[in-house]
Structures are given as C-alpha cells and as structure tokens.
LUMVOFI-278944 format. One line per field, with one value per residue (C-alpha): residue number from 1; residue in three letters; x, y, z. Coordinates in Angstrom, 1 decimal. Layout:
<nodes>
seq = c(NUM,...)
type = c(ALA,...)
px = c(X,...)
py = c(Y,...)
pz = c(Z,...)
</nodes>
This chain:
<nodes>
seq = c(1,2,3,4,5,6,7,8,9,10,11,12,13,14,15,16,17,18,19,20,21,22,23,24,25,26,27,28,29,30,31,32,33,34,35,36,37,38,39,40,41,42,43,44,45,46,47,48,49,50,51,52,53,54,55,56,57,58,59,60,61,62,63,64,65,66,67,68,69,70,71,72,73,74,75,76,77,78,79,80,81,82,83,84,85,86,87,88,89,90,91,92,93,94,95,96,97,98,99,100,101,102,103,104,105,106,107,108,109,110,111,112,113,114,115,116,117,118,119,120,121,122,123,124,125,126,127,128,129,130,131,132,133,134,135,136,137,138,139,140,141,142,143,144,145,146,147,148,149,150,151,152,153,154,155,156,157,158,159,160,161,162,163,164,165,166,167,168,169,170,171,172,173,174,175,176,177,178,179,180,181,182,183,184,185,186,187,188,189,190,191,192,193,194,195,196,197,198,199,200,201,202,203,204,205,206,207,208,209,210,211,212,213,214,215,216,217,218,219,220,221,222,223,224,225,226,227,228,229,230,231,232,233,234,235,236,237,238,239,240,241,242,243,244,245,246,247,248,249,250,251,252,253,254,255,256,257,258,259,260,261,262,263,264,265,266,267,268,269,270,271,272,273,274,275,276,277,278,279)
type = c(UNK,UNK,UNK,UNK,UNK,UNK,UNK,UNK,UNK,UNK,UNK,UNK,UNK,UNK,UNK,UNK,UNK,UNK,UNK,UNK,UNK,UNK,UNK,UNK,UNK,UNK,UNK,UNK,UNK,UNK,UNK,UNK,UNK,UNK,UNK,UNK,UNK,UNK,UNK,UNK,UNK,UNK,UNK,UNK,UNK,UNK,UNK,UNK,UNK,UNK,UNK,UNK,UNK,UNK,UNK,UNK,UNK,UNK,UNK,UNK,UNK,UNK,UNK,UNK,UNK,UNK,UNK,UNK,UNK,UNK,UNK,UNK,UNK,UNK,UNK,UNK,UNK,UNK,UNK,UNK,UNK,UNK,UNK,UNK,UNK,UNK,UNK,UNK,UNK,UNK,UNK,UNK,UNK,UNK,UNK,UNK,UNK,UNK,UNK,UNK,UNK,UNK,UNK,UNK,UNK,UNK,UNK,UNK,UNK,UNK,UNK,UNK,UNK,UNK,UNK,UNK,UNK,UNK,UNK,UNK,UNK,UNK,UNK,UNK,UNK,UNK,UNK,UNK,UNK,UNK,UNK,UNK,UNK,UNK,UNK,UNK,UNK,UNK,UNK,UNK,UNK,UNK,UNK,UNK,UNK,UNK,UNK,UNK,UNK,UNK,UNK,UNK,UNK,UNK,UNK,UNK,UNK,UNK,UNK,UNK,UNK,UNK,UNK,UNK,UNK,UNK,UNK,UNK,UNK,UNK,UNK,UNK,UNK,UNK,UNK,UNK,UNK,UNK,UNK,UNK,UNK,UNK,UNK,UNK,UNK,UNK,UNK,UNK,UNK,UNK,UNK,UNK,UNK,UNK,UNK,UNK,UNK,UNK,UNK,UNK,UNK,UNK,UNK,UNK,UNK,UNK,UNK,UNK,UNK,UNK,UNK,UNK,UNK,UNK,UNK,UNK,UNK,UNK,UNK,UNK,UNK,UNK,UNK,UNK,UNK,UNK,UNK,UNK,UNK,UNK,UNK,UNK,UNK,UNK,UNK,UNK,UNK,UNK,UNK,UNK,UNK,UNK,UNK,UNK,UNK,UNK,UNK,UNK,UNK,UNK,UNK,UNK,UNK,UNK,UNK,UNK,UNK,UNK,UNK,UNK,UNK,UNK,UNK,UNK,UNK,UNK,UNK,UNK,UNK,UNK,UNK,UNK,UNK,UNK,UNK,UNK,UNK,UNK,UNK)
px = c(113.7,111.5,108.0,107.9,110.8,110.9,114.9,115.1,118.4,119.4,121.9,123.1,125.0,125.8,128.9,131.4,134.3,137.3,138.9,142.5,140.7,138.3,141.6,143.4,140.9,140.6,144.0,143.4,140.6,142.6,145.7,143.8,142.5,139.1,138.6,135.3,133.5,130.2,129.5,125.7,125.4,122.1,123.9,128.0,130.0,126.4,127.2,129.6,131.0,134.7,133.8,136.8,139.2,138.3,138.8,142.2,143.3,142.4,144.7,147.4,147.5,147.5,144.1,143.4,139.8,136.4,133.5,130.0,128.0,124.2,124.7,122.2,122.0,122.6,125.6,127.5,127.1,130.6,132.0,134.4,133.2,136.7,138.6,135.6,136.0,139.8,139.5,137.6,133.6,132.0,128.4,126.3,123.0,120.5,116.9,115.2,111.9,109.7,110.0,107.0,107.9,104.9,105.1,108.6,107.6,104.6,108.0,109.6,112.5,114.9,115.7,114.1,114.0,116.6,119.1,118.5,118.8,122.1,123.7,122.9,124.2,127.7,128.1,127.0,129.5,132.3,131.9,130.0,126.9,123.9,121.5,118.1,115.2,112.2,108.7,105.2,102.2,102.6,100.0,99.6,100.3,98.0,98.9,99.5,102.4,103.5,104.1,105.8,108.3,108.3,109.2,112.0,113.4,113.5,115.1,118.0,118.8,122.1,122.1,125.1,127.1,129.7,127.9,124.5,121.1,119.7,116.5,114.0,110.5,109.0,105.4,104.6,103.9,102.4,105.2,105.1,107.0,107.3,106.2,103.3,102.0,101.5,97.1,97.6,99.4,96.9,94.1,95.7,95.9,93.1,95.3,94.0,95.5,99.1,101.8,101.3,97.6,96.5,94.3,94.4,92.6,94.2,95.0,95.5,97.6,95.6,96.5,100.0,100.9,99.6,101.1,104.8,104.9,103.7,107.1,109.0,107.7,108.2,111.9,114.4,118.0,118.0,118.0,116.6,119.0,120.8,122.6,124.1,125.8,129.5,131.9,135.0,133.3,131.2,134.1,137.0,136.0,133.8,134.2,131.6,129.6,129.9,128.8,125.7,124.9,124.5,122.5,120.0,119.9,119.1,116.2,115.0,114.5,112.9,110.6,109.5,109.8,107.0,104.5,105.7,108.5,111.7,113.4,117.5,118.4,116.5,118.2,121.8,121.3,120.0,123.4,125.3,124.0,124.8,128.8,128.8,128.3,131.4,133.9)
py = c(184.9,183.3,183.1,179.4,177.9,176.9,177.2,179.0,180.2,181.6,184.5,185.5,181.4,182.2,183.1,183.1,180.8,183.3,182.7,181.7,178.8,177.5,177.5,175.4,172.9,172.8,171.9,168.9,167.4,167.6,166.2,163.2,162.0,164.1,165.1,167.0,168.8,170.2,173.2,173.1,176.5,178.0,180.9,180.4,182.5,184.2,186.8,188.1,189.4,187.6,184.7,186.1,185.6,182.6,181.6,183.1,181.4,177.9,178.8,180.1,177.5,174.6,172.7,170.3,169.8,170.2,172.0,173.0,175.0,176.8,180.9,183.4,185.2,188.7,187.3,186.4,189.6,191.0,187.7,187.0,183.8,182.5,182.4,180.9,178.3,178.1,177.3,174.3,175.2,172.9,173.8,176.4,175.8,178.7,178.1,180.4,179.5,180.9,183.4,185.2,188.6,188.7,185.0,186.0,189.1,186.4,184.8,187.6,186.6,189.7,188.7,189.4,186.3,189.1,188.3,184.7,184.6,186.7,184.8,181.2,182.1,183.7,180.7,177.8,180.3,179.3,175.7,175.6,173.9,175.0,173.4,175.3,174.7,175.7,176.1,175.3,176.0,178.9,181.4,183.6,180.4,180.2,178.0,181.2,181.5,177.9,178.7,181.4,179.8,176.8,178.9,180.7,177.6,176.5,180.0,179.4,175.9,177.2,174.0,175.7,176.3,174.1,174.2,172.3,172.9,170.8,171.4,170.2,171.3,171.2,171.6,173.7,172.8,174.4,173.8,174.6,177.7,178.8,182.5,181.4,178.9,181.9,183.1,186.8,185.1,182.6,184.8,186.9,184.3,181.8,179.4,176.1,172.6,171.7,170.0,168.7,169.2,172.7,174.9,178.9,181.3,180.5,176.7,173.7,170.8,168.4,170.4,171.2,167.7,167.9,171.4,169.6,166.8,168.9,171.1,168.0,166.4,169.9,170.3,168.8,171.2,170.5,167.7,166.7,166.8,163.5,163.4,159.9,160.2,159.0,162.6,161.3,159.2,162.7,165.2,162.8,160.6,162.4,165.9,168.4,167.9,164.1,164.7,166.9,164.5,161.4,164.0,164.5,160.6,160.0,162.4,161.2,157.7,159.4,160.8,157.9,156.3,157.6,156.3,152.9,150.4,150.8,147.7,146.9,147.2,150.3,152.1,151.0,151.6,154.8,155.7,153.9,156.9,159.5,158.7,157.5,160.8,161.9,159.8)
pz = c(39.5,36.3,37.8,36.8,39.0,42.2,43.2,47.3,47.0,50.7,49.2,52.6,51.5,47.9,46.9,43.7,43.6,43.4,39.9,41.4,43.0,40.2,37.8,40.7,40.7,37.1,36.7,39.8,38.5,34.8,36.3,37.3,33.7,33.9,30.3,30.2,33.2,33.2,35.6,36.9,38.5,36.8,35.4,35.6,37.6,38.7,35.6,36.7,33.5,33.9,31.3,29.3,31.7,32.8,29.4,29.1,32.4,31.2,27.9,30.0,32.6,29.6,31.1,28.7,29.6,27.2,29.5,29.2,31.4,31.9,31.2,30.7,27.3,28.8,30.1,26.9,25.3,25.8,25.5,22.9,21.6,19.7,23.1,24.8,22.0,22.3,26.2,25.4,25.8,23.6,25.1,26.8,27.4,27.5,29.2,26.2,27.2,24.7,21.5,22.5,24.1,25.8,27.7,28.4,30.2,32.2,33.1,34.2,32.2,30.8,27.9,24.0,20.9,19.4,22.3,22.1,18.5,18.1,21.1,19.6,15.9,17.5,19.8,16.7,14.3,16.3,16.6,20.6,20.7,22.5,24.1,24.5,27.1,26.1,28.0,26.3,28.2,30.5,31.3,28.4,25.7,23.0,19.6,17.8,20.9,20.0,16.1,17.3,18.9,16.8,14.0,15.7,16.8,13.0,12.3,15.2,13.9,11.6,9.7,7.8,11.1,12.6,16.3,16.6,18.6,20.7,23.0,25.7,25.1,28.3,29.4,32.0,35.4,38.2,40.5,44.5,45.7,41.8,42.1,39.8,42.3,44.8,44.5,43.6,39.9,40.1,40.0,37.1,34.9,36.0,36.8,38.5,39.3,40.4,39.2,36.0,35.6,35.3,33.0,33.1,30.9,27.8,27.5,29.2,30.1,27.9,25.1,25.7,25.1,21.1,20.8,21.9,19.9,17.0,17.7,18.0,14.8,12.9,13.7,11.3,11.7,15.5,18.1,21.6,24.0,24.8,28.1,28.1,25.2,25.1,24.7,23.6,21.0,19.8,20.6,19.9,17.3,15.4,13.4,13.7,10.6,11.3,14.9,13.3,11.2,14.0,16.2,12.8,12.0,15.0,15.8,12.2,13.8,17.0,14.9,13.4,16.5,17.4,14.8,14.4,15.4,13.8,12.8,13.8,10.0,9.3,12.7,11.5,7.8,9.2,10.6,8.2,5.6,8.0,8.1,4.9,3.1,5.1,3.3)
</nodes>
C-alpha cells in the first residue's frame, strides 16, 4: 500500500462483488429514480481488469445512470475508453500524488507521470472528467519537486479537450498506522512530528502551506474539486464546454478570493461572461 495512508484492510474480508450482482443492483437503484452513483471503493472492482465489461453490461441491460468512481492508472490501460464513456462514466478520479518519480517511488506507488499523463489525456479525449489528488510535502519534496509537479499538472490540463481536470492538493501528514509513521521510515527520512506538524530532512510543514497555494494560484486550465455541486444542473443542463467554462470562472473568483473580498456583482458578472460566450 502507498506508504502515506493509513487504510487496514483485513483481506481474509475483502471480496469482489460478482458482476451479475453489481448489474442487478444497478438496474434497482436506477429503477427507483437514482440518476448518478458514485462507487467509493479505492480502486474499482480491486483491478480486476473487467472494466470493459462492466461497461458493456450497463449498455446491454439499458441502465440509465451517470457514475463515477476512484481507479488506479495501471488499471485503465486496456480499457477502451469510448465504451466506458458510452456506459455513462462521467468521472474517474486518480490519486496521482506527485510527478516526481523519485517521491513516487518514497510512496511506494507503481505508477510513472508517463502513465498518469497518457491515462488523463485518453480519458479528457473522450468527454470523462478526472479528478486528480495530489500530495505536497512528503519525504523526499523539495520546491524543485513542487515545480515539477506543478508544471505537469499545467501540462495535463487539455484545455482543448471536452473532459475537465480537477484536483485536491493536499499536504502531507504524518498519519498513524501510515507505513511512514512506523521508526525504521522515520529514521530514513528524518521525519519528526505527527499529524499535521512534521519536518523531515528536506522540508517542512510550515513551508508546505506556501508551496500549495503557490500551485493553486499558478493553475488556470483546471479546477479544485467541488463535491456539492448540483449533477443534473452540470451534466444535464449544461454542455461540456459550458460546464468547463463555470468550473474556470469559478476558480478565477477563488483565486481572487483569496486576496480580497469579491463583491455579489463581480461574482455574477463573473459567471454571466462565462455562459455568455456560449450563445
């Protein structure tokens, strides 16, 4: 597991839902008005490779639902993006963590920025959007690290794409039961303090806060991620390019946001330009 989380999973408990059984349930929870579902296993159907036919069984069975889940990268590379589109996936989200293959080998995560990259610009070409996490801080960061990633964020945004990005930059925290918590990764990094206040040989969490709200502030193709937003307003209502074009406004106005206090006509006139290039 990624040396920063702290999920016990007991797998002697875990098991995958047979396919016959998910579809069934699907097609209850449909039958009942449900019009979007979001699946919050870490990585959906454990990888177990059979993405594509899940997708075929929601086109064959007719469910009429929109649905989003957490996958890994690796996990999406035989998958044929158009059908998972046609089912009705509207979002994946990918924790990406860092760009830095370095930090993602501290992580022990799997995975290379050329994995990330290639999996976020098939899934955007298609119409999906995906949501990104991403991890500042962890032992190993430096700011040279943080451009990094900054920069491939930037490179990932596909402002010309129907899909849009989103993110949560995250600082990094010393969490209990997290394989980095444990003293033999302590003592190879230098890592002291818990929870949210730590320092290791190469930065610390006073710092981490700048480096963030530097990334935020530089990012102008992509979005936070919002989850109270209404989905049949965004999905329903509003095309993709309009849909891309409230998530922008709107982290325009976080932006400034942050700075000063924005008045009611400057936040509607503000949105008010968004749509109306549309028309």
């Amino acid at each position: 597991r990624c040396a920063f989380c702290n999920f016990t999973k007991d797998r002697r408990l875990m098991f995958i839902k047979r396919l016959d059984r998910l579809v069934e349930e699907l097609k209850i929870v449909s039958a009942r008005g449900v019009r979007f579902i979001r699946f919050t296993d870490d990585n959906f159907r454990h990888g177990k490779g059979d993405l594509n036919d899940f997708s075929r069984r929601i086109i064959q069975e007719n469910i009429s639902v929109k649905w989003m889940t957490m996958v890994r990268a690796s996990a999406l590379e035989r998958v044929d993006f158009e059908l998972l589109r046609a089912s009705g996936c509207i979002e994946v989200l990918l924790g990406l963590e860092s760009a830095d293959p370095q930090l993602l080998a501290n992580m022990n995560k799997n995975a290379t920025p050329a994995l990330y990259a290639r999996v976020v610009e098939q899934l955007m070409s298609v119409g999906i959007d995906v949501s990104c996490y991403f991890i500042f801080g962890f032992p190993g960061e430096t700011a040279e690290t943080v451009k990094k990633t900054r920069n491939f964020i930037r490179r990932i945004e596909f402002p010309e794409l129907p899909g849009t990005l989103s993110w949560a930059l995250f600082p990094f925290s010393v969490a209990p039961l997290s394989p980095v918590y444990q003293p033999e990764m302590r003592r190879k990094y230098g890592l002291n303090g818990y929870m949210d206040q730590w320092a290791h040989d190469t930065m610390t969490s006073k710092e981490v806060t700048g480096h963030i709200e530097r990334v935020f502030n530089a990012l102008e193709h992509s979005c936070p991620i919002y989850r109270n937003d209404h989905l049949g307003m965004l999905h329903d209502d509003l095309s993709p390019a309009e849909r891309k074009r409230f998530f922008l406004a709107r982290h325009r106005l976080s932006k400034k946001a942050i700075s000063k206090k924005l008045s009611r006509n400057e936040i509607m006139e503000t949105f008010a330009h968004a749509f109306r290039r549309s028309n």
